[in-house]
LUMZAKOL-784470 format. One record per atom (N, C-alpha, C, O): residue number from 1; atom name; x, y, z. Coordinates in steps of 0.05 Angstrom, whole numbers, plus 5000, padded with zeros to 4 digits. Layout:
N
  num  atomo  east  north    up
  NUM     CA     X      Y     Z
...
***
This chain:
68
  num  atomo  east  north    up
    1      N  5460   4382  7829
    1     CA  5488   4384  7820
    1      C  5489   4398  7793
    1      O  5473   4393  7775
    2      N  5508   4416  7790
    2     CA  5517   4425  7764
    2      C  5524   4399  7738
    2      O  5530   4376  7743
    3      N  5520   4409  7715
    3     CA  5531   4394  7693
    3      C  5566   4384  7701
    3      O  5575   4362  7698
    4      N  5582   4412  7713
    4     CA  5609   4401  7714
    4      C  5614   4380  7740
    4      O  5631   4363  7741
    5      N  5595   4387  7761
    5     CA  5597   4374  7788
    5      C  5584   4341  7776
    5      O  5597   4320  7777
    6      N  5562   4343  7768
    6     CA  5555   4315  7751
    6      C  5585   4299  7738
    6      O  5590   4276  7744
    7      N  5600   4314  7722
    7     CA  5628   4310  7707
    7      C  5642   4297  7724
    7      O  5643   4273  7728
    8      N  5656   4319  7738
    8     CA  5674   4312  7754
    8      C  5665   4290  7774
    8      O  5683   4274  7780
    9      N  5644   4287  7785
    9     CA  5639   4259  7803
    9      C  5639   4243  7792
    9      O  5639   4222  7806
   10      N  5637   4239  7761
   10     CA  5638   4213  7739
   10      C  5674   4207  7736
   10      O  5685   4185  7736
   11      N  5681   4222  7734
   11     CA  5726   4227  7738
   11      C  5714   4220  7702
   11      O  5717   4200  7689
   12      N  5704   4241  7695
   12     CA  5711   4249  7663
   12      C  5719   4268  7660
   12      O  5707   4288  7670
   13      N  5743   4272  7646
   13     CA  5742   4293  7641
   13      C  5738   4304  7622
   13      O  5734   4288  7604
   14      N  5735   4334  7612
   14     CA  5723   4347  7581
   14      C  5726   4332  7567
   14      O  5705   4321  7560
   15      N  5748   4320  7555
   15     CA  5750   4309  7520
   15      C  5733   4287  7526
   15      O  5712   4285  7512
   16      N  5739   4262  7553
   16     CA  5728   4241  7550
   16      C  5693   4240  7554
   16      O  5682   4219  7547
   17      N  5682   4257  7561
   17     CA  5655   4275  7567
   17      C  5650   4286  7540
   17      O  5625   4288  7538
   18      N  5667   4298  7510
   18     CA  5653   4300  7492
   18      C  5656   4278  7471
   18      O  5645   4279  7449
   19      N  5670   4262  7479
   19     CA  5670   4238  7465
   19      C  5640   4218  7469
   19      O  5624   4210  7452
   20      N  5641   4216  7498
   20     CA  5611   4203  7505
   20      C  5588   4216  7492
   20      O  5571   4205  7478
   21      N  5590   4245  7498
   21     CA  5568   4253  7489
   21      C  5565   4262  7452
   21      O  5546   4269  7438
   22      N  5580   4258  7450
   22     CA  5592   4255  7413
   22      C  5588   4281  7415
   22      O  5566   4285  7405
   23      N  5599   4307  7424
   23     CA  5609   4329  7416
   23      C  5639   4340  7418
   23      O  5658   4326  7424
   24      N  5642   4359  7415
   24     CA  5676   4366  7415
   24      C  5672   4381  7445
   24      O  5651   4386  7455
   25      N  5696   4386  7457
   25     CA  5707   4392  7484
   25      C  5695   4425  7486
   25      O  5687   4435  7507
   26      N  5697   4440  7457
   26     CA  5689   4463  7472
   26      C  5657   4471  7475
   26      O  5647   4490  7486
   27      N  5641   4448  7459
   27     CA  5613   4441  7468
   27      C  5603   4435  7493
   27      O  5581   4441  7503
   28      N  5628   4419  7503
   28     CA  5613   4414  7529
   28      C  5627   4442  7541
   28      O  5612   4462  7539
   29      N  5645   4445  7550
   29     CA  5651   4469  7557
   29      C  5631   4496  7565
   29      O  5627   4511  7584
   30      N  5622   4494  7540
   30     CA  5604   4523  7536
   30      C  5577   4515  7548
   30      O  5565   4535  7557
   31      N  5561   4490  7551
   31     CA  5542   4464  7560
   31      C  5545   4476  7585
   31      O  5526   4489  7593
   32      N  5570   4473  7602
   32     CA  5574   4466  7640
   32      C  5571   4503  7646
   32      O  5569   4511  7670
   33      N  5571   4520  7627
   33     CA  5576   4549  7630
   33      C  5546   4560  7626
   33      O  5534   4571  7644
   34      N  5536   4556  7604
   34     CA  5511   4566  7589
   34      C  5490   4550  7573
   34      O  5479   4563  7555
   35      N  5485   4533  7576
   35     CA  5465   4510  7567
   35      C  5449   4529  7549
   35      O  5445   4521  7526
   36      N  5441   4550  7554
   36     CA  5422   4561  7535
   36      C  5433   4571  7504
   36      O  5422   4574  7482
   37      N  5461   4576  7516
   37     CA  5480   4582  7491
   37      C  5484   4560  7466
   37      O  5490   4568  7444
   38      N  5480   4535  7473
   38     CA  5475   4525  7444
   38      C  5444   4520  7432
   38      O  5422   4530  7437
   39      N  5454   4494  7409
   39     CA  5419   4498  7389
   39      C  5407   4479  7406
   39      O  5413   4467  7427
   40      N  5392   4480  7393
   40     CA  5371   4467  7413
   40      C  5370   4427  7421
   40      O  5367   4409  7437
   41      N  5374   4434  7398
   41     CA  5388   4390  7394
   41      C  5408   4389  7401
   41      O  5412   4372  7418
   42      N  5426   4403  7394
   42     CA  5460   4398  7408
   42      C  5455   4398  7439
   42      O  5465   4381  7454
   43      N  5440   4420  7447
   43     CA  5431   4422  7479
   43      C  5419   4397  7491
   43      O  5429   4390  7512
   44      N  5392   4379  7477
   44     CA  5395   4354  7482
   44      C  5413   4337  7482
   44      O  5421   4324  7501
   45      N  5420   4336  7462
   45     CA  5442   4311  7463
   45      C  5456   4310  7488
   45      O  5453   4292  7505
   46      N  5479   4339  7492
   46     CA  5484   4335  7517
   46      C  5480   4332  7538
   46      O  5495   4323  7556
   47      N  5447   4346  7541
   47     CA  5437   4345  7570
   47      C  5427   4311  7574
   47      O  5422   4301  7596
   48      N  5424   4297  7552
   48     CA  5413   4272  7552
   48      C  5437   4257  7569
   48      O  5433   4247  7591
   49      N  5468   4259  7551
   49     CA  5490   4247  7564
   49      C  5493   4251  7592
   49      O  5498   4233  7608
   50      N  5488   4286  7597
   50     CA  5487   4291  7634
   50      C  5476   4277  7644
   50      O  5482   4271  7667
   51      N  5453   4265  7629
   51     CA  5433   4257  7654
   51      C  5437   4225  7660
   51      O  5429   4211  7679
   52      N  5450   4220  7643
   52     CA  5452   4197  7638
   52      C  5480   4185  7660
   52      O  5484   4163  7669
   53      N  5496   4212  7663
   53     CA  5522   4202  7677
   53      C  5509   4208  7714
   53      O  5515   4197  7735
   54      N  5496   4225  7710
   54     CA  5480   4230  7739
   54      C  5465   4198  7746
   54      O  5470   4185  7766
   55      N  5446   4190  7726
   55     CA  5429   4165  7740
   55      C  5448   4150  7746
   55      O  5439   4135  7764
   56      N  5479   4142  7741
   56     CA  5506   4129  7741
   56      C  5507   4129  7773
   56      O  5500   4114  7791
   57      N  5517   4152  7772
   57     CA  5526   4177  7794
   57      C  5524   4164  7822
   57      O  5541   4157  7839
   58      N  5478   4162  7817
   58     CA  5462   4152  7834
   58      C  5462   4134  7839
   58      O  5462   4124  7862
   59      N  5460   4120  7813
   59     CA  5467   4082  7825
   59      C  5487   4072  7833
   59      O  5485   4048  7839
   60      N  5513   4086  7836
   60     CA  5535   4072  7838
   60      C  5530   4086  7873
   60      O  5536   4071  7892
   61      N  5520   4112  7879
   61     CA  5512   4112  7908
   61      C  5499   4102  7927
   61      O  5501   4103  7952
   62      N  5484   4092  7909
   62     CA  5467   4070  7924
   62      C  5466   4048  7925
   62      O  5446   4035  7935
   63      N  5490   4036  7915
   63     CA  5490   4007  7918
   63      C  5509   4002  7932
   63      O  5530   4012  7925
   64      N  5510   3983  7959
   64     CA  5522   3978  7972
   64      C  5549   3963  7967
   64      O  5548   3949  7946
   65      N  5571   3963  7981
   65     CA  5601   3961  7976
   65      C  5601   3923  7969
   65      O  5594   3910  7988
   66      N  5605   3912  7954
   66     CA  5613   3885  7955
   66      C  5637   3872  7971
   66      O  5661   3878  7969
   67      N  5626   3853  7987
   67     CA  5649   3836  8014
   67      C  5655   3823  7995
   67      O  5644   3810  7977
   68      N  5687   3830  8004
   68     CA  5717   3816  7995
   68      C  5721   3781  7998
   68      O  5743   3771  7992
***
């Protein structure tokens, strides 16, 4: 999955996605477009948050529905 496909399956959107990842909106922005385009720490940080909303992603896929 893309950084934005990661996003969007979380239902974040930009601002609330650079809030998590404690950057501004057009960080992530430029992140879901060109990852190589920022520094190199800012590039962690966010890719840390991606990854972080992906293992989510996964666990919330894999865990079965709770009876009502």
């Amino acid at each position: 999955m893309s950084p934005k496909e990661i996003r969007i399956a979380a239902r974040l959107s930009l601002e609330k996605a650079a809030v998590g990842a404690g950057v501004t909106s057009p960080t992530i922005r430029l992140f879901e477009a060109s990852p190589e385009a920022l520094r190199p720490e800012t590039r962690r940080k966010v890719a840390n948050f991606y990854n972080r909303l992906a293992a989510s992603s996964r666990d919330r896929a894999s865990t079965p529905p709770q009876a009502a």
